[in-house]
N, C-alpha and C positions, 0 to 999 in steps of 0.2 A: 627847564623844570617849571612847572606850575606851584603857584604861591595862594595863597588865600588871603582878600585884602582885605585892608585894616577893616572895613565895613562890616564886610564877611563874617570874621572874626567877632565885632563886638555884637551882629545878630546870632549867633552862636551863643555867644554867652547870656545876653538878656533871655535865650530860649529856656536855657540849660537853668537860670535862676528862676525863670516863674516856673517852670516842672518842679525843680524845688517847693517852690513855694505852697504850689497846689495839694502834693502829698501831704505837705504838715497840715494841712489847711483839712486835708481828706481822712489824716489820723487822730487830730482834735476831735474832730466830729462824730468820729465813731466811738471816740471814747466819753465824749459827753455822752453822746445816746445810750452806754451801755450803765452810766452812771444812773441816768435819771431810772431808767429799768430796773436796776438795783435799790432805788430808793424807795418808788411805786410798791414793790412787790419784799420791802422790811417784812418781817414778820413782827406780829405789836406784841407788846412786854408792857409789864405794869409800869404808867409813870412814861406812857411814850412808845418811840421807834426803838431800833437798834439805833447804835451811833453809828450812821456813814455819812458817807461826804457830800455833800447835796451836791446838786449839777453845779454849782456855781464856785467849790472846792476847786483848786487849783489841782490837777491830776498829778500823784507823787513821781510818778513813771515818766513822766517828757521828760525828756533829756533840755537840757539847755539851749537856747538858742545859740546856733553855729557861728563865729563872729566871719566875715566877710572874707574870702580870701583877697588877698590881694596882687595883684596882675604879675602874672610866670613871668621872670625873668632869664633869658639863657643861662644856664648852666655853666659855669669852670670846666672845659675839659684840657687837663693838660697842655695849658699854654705854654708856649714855645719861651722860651726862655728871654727876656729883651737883652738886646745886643751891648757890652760893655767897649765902651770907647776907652781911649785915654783922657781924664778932665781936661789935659790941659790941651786938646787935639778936639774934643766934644761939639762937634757946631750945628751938630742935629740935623748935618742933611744929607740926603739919601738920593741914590736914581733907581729909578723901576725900567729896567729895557724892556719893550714886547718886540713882536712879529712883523711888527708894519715894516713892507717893502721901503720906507723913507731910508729905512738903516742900510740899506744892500749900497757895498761901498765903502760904508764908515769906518774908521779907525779904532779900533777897538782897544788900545794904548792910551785912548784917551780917556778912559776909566781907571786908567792902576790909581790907586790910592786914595782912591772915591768909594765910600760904601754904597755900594751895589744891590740889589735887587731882582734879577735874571728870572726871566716868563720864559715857562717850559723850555724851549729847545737854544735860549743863550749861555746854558752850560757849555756849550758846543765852541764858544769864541770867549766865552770868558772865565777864564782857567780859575782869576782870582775872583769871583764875587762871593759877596756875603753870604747870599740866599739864593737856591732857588726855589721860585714857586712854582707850583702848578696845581691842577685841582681835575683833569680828564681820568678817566680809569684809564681809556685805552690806550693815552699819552703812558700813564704809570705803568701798563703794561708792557710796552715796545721799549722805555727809555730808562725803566727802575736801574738795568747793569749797568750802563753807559754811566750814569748818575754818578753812580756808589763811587764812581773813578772821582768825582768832583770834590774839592779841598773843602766846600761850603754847604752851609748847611741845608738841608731838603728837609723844606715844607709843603706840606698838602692843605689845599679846602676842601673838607668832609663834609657830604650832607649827614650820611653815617660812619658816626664817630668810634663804631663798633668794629669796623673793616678793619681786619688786620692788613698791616703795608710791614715792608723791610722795616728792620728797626733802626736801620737811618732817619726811616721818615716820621716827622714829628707833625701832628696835625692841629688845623683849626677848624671848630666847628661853624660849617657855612648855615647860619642860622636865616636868611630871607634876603632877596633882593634889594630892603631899602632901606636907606637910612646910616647911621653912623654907630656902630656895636664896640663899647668901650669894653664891655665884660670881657675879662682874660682870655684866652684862649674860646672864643667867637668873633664872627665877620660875618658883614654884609656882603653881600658879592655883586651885586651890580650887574647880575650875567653877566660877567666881562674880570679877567683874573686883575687886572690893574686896578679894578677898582677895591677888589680886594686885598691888594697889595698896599694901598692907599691908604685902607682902614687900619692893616697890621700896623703899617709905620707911626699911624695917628696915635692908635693905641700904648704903642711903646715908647711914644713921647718925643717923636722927632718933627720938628717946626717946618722945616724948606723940603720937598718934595718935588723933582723932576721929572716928569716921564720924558722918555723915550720910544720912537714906534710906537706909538701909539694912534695909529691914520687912523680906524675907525672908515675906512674905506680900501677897493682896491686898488695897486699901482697903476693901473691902468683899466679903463671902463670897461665892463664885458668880457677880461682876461682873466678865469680863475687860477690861472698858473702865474699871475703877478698879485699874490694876497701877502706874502709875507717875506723878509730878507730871504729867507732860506729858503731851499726846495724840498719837496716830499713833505707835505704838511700834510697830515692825512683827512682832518675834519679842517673843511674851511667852510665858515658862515659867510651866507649869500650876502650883496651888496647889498640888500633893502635891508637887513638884519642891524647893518650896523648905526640906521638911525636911533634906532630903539637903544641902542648900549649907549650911543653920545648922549643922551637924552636924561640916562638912569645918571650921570655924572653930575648933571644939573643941581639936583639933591644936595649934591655934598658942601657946595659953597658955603650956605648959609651954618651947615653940621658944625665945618672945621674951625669956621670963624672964631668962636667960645675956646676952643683950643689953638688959638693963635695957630693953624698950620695953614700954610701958602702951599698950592701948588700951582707949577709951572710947562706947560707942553714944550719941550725943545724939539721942533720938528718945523720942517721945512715946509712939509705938506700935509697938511692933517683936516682933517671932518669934524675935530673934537675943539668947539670953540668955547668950553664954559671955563676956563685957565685960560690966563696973560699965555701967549704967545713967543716963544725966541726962536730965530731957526738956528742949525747947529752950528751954522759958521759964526753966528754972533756969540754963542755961549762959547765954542771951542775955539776957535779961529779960523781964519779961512784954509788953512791944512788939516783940517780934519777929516776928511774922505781921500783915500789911495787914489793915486793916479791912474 
């Protein structure tokens, strides 16, 4: 999707203000001019003019000066509800699993009882997770029934927030590529769903954050049939694409900072260096991938 930058944006607006500006500038004028013509052309009375308003009268009719707006902020649209833990179990941290081929193998056991986070198609291995996300129509479209089968909850990124979806699916509006969107129910996406996954969690207030799969490359150079764990992936983005997603990640260090939230890539192989680094056998142990 094409985005309009911040630049963009603020010559827009300096445009849109002096158009403004020039109309008021363009109806003052003409209503002085019409005054002084009114004045000129009094008809005389004994003792004088008529009484009007000399050009130099304040015009009764201007409306007030407009006060400034101030800068659109996204909109609430039915934020997804934040997840309630038990206090005394609350420790605010979360895994985001994607796609990356690093996961083909992994044990999948070694999530129960970890709030979870599942990108698009790890509905499919993880019966228990919290969420899952996704944000493709044509992903929505091939996997909406499959889903509904799923115990957790299905969230969408909407660029239109108007699109009816199953009323399983609860939506957030993908308001721009950049930056960190604390407003309710809005996200930055990062072209890339983990990044947007990233933001929900930020938002809802959870501090430790892990991805998972997250390579940001393919499993193997020139292989587009080694892009993700799974097979039949039906949209896969080329290998040069995925500098540009590592890249939009960058951003966020400095965002989350202010919100004390950590994230950490657990991944054995990965492209995505702006997070500390574990591979999976040091976070999970060395039995974590099936024989």
């Amino acid at each position: 999707m094409t985005e309009k930058t911040p630049k963009q944006l603020e010559t827009e607006k300096l445009l849109r203000q002096r158009q403004r500006q020039q109309k008021i500038a363009q109806r003052r004028a003409r209503q002085k001019a019409k005054l002084q013509k009114q004045h000129r052309e009094a008809p005389k009375v004994s003792g004088g003019t008529l009484a009007l308003p000399t050009p130099t009268d304040k015009p009764q009719n201007i409306r007030p000066k407009t006060p400034r707006r101030k800068a659109v902020q996204p909109k609430a649209v039915s934020p997804a509800v934040v997840p309630r833990q038990d206090p005394a179990e609350a420790d605010y941290t979360a895994y985001i699993v994607g796609g990356g081929p690093s996961l083909k193998g992994f044990d999948w056991k070694m999530l129960d009882g970890k709030f979870v986070v599942g990108i698009n198609r790890a509905y499919e291995v993880l019966p228990n997770a919290d969420i899952i996300y996704f944000t493709d129509e044509d992903y929505y479209a091939r996997h909406i029934e499959a889903m509904k089968k799923h115990s957790g909850r299905l969230i969408k990124g909407c660029v239109n927030v108007n699109q009816t979806y199953d009323p399983r699916v609860e939506k957030f509006h993908l308001v721009g590529p950049n930056g960190l969107v604390m407003t309710p129910g809005c996200l930055a996406h990062g072209r890339n769903s983990s990044y947007a996954a990233i933001n929900m969690l930020a938002q809802w207030g959870f501090k430790t954050i892990y991805l998972m799969g997250v390579d940001m490359k393919w499993g193997e150079k020139g292989k587009k049939n080694t892009s993700h764990w799974h097979d039949g992936h039906k949209r896969v983005d080329g290998e040069a694409s995925y500098v540009g997603f590592a890249k939009n990640f960058d951003q966020l260090i400095p965002l989350l900072k202010p919100h004390k939230v950590s994230v950490v890539s657990v991944n054995s192989s990965t492209n995505l260096k702006a997070f500390p680094i574990e591979t999976y056998e040091e976070h999970f142990g060395k039995d974590c991938f099936l024989p």
